[in-house]
C-alpha positions in Angstrom: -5.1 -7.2 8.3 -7.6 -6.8 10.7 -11.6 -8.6 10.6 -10.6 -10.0 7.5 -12.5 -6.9 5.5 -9.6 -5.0 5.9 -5.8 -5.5 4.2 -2.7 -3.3 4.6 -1.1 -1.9 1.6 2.2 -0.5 0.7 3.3 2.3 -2.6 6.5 2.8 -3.6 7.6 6.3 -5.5 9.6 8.5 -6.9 10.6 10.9 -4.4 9.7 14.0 -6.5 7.4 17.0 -5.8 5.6 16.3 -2.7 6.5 12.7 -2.3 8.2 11.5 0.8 8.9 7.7 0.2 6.8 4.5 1.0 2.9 5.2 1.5 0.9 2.6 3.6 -3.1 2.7 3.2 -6.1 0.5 3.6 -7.9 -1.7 1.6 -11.6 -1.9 3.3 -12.9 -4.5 0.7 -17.1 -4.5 2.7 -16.5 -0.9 2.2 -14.9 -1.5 -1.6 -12.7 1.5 -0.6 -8.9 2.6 -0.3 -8.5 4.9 3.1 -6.0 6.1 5.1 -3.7 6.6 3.0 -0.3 8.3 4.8 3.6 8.1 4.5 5.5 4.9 6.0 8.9 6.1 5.8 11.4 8.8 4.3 13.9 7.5 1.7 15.2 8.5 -1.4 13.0 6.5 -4.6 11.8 3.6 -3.2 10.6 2.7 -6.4 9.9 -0.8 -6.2 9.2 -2.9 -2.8 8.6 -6.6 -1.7 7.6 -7.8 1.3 8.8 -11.4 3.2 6.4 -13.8 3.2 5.8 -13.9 7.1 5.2 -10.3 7.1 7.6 -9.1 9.1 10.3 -7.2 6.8 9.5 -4.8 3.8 12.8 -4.6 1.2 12.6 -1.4 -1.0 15.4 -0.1 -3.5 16.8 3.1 -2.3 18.8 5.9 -3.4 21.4 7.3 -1.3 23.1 10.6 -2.8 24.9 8.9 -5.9 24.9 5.6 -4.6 22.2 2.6 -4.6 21.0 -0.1 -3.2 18.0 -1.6 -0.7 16.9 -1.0 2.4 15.0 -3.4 5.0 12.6 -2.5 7.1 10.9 -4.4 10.0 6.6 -4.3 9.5 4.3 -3.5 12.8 1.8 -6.1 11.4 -0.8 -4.7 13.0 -0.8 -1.1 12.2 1.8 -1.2 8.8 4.3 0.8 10.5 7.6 0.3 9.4 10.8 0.8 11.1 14.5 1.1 9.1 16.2 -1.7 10.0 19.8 -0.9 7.4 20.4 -0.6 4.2 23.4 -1.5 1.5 24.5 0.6 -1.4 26.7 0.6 -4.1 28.0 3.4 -5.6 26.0 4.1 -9.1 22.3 4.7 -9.5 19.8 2.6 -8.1 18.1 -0.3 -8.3 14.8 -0.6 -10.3 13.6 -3.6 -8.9 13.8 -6.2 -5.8 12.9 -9.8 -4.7 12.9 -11.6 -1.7 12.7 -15.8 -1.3 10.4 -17.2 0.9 12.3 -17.8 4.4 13.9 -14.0 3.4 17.8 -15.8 3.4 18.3 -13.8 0.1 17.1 -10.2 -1.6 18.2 -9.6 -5.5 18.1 -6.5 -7.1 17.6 -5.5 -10.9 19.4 -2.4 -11.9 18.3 -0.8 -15.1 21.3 1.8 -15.5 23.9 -0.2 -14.8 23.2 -2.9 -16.4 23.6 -5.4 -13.7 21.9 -7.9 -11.2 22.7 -8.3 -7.4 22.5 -10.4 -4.8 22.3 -9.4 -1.1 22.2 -12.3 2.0 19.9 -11.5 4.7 20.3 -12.1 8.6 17.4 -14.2 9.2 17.2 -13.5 13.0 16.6 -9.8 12.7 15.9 -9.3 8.6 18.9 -7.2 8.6 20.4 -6.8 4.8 24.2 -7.9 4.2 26.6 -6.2 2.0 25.7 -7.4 -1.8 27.5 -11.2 -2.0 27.0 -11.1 -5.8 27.1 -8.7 -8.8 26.8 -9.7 -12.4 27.5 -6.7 -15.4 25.5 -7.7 -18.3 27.2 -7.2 -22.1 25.6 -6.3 -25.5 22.9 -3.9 -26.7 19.9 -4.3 -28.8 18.2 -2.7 -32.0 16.8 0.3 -30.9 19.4 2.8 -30.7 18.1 5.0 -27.9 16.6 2.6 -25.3 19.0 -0.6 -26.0 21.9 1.2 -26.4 23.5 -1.5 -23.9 22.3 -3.9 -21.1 19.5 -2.4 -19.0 18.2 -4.8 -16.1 14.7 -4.3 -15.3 13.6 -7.1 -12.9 15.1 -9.9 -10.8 12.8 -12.4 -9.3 13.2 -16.2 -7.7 11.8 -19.4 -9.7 8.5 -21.0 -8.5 11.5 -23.6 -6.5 13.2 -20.9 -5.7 16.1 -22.5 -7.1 17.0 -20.2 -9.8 16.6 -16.3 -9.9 15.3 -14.9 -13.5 16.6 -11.5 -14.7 15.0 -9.8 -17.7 17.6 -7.4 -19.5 15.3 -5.0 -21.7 18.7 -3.8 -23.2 19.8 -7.0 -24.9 16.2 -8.6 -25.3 16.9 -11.4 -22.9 15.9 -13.4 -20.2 18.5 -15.1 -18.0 18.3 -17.4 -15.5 21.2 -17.8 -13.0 20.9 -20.1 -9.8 21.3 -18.5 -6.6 23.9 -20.3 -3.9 24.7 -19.4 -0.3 24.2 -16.3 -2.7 26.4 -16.1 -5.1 24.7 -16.2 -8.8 25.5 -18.5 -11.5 24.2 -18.0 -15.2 22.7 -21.3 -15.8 20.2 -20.9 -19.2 19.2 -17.5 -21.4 16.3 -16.9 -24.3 16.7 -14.2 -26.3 13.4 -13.0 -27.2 12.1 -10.9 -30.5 14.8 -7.7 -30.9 13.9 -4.8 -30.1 10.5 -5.7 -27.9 12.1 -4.5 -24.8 11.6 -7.2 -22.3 10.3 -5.8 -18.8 8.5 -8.1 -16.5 7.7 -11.7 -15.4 5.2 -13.2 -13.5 4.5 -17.4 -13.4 1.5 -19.5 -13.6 0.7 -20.9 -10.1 1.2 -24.7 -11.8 4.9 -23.3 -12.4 5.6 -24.8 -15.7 4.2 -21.3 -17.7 5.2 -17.7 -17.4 4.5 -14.5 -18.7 6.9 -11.8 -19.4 5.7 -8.5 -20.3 7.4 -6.6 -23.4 7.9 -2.6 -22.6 9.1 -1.1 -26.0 6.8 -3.7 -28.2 3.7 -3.5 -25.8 3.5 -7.8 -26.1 2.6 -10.5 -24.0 5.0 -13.4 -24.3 3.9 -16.9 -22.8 6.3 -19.1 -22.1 7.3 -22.8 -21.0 9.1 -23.0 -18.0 11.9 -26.0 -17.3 12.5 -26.3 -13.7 14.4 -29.2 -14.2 17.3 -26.7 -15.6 15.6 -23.3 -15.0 15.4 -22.9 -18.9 12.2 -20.7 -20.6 10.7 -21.4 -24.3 8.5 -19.1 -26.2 5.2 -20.2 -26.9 3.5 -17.0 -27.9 3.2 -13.4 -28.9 0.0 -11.5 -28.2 -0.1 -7.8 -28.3 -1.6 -5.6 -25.1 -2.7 -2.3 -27.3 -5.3 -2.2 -29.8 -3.9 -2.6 -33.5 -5.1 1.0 -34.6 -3.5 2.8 -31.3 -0.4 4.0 -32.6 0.8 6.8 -30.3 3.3 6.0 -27.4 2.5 3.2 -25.7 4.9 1.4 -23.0 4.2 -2.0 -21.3 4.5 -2.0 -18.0 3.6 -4.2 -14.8 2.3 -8.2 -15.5 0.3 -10.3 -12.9 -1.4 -13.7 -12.8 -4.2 -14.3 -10.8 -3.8 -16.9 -8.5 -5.9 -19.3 -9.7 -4.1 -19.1 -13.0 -7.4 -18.0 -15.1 -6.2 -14.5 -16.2 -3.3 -12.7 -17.0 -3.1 -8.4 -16.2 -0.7 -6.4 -18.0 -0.7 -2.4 -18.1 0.0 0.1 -21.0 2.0 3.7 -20.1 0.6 5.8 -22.7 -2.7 3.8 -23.8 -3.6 4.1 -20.4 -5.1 1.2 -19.4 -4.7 -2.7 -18.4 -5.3 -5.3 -20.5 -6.7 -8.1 -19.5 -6.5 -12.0 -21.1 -7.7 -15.6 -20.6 -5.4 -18.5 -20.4 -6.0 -21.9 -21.7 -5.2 -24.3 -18.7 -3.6 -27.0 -21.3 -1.5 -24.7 -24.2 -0.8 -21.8 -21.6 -1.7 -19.3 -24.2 -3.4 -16.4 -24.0 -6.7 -14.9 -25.3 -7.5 -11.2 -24.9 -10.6 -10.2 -23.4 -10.8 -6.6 -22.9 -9.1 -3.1 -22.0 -10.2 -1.4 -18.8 -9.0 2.7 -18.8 -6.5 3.2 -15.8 -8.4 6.5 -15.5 -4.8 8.5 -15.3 -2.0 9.1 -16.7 1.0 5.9 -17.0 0.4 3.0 -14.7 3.5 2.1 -13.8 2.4 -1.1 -11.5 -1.2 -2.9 -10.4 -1.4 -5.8 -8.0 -4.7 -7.8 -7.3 -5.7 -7.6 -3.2 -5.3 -10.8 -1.0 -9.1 -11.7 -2.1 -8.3 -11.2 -5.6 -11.7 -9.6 -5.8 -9.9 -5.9 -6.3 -6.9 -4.9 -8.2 -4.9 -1.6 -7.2 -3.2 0.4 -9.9 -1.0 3.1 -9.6 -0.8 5.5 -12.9 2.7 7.6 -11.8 1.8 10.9 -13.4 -1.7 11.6 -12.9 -0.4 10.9 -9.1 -3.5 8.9 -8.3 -4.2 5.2 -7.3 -7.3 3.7 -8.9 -9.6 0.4 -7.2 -12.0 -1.7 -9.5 -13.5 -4.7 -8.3 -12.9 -8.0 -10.3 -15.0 -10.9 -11.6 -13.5 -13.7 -11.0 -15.4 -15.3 -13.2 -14.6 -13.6 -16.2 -11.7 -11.8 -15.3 -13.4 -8.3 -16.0 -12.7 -5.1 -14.2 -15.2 -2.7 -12.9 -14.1 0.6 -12.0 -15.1 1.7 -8.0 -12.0 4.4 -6.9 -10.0 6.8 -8.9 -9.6 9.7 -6.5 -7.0 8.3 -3.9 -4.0 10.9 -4.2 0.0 9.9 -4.3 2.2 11.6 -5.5 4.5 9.4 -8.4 3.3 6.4 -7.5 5.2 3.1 -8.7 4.6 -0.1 -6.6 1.8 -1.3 -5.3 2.0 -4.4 -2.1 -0.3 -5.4 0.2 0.7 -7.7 2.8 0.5 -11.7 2.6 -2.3 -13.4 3.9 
């Protein structure tokens, strides 16, 4: 970040026709424009990316031939360039997601085709990744014969405490929550949620006792209750993100929560577009307010700027990132960029301010 006008950003992809990795680019938010956009590093799908909270390492799954895993990187706060610190796979496809706790002692991966969650210990002194300290094989399947035909792990992300780590398995329509230890994980609570919705994933209100999990295969927003007395979740509500007369293919996709807990984001592969809802500050239930188009083709993954005055969005086909400004007071999007070029984008970071 430079001037305060100006925030580095970070895109993870599939490393497909002309992608090369992790792209870096610029937020200029007095200009209200993405720029300089370029390549930050060579590796095989760094799908999905998280960066420490002091900045200094970048954590992105990687593939490695027919193995998987993550990779750290350290982060030239100044001009985003990264540098490959190591990385640990297992053998098996890669991960599909990755988290990082706040003094970076711990990174957990979700891994969608095998079914499983892991846990990696970091080297604090130089953000160096360990071999993985913990790995958990989920059991079961689900209704829908050809996407829940067993356990698929789609995300893997610490507790407001950071005591617990909670894993959504869009295989067996749950949501587990294990505590993390020296880190070794330890299943401590589970909801299983409607069958067959396809359970993707989370994000939690700032005042930590509401979440909202993102369904993929039922295109629903489910609000929950969060314990963090025993790291336990309990439904509170359903709400659909796709009009009621849109019945082509629709696929839920990324969830966010503005940081003042007023609105909840979720995107729609297929509908094309993010959804956006109010929350009421004493039920933690949603109200929808509006679609905004994604203006391409399956947004795989948004994220609202440091200001929370923007939101990037990344639609993975159509190869294109897309800016629109935000009201903060109502929530609403506004459509400014749609012409920035990536190819398959998936992630979208900026750094922490």
């Amino acid at each position: 970040m430079t001037a305060n006008s100006k925030f580095i950003g970070y895109i993870g992809t599939y490393t497909k026709g002309d992608s090369k990795g992790i792209y870096t680019f610029t937020l200029d938010t007095e200009a209200a424009k993405i720029m300089d956009v370029k390549a930050a590093a060579n590796l095989g799908n760094p799908t999905y990316l998280t960066i420490s909270h002091d900045n200094r390492y970048l954590y992105s799954v990687i593939k490695e031939g027919e193995s998987g895993g993550v990779a750290a990187y350290s982060i030239n706060g100044q001009t985003g360039e990264l540098k490959l610190l190591n990385s640990q796979v297992l053998e098996g496809a890669s991960p599909c997601h990755v988290s990082v706790d706040s003094e970076h002692g711990n990174v957990v991966t979700a891994n969608y085709h095998k079914g499983t969650v892991e846990s990696y210990l970091v080297n604090k002194e130089n953000g160096t990744v360990h071999p993985a300290s913990s790995i958990i094989e989920h059991k079961g399947s689900g209704p829908n014969k050809e996407r829940q035909e067993k356990p698929h792990v789609h995300y893997a992300g610490f507790t407001p405490d950071e005591k617990y780590v909670a894993v959504i398995d869009l295989g067996i329509d749950k949501l587990i929550t294990y505590e993390v230890n020296n880190g070794t994980l330890t299943e401590v609570s589970s909801l299983s949620v409607k069958p067959g919705s396809g359970p993707r994933h989370l994000d939690f209100h700032p005042n930590g006792r509401y979440a909202y999990l993102m369904t993929e295969l039922s295109s629903e927003v489910i609000a929950l209750t969060y314990k963090a007395e025993d790291g336990s979740f309990t439904e509170l509500q359903y709400i659909s993100t796709i009009p009621k007369d849109f019945i082509e293919n629709n696929q839920g996709s990324a969830i966010h929560v503005s940081s003042d807990g007023r609105f909840v984001y979720a995107a729609n592969r297929g509908h094309n577009s993010i959804a956006v809802f109010s929350v009421n500050q004493d039920s933690g239930e949603l109200t929808f307010i509006e679609h905004t188009s994604t203006e391409g083709d399956w947004p795989r993954d948004f994220m609202l700027d440091p200001t929370e005055k923007f939101l990037v969005a990344s639609n993975q086909e159509s190869g294109n990132l897309v800016l629109f400004s935000r009201d903060e007071s109502t929530g609403k999007l506004t459509l400014l960029q749609s012409d920035v070029f990536v190819p398959y984008p998936v992630c979208v970071k900026f750094l922490n301010v």
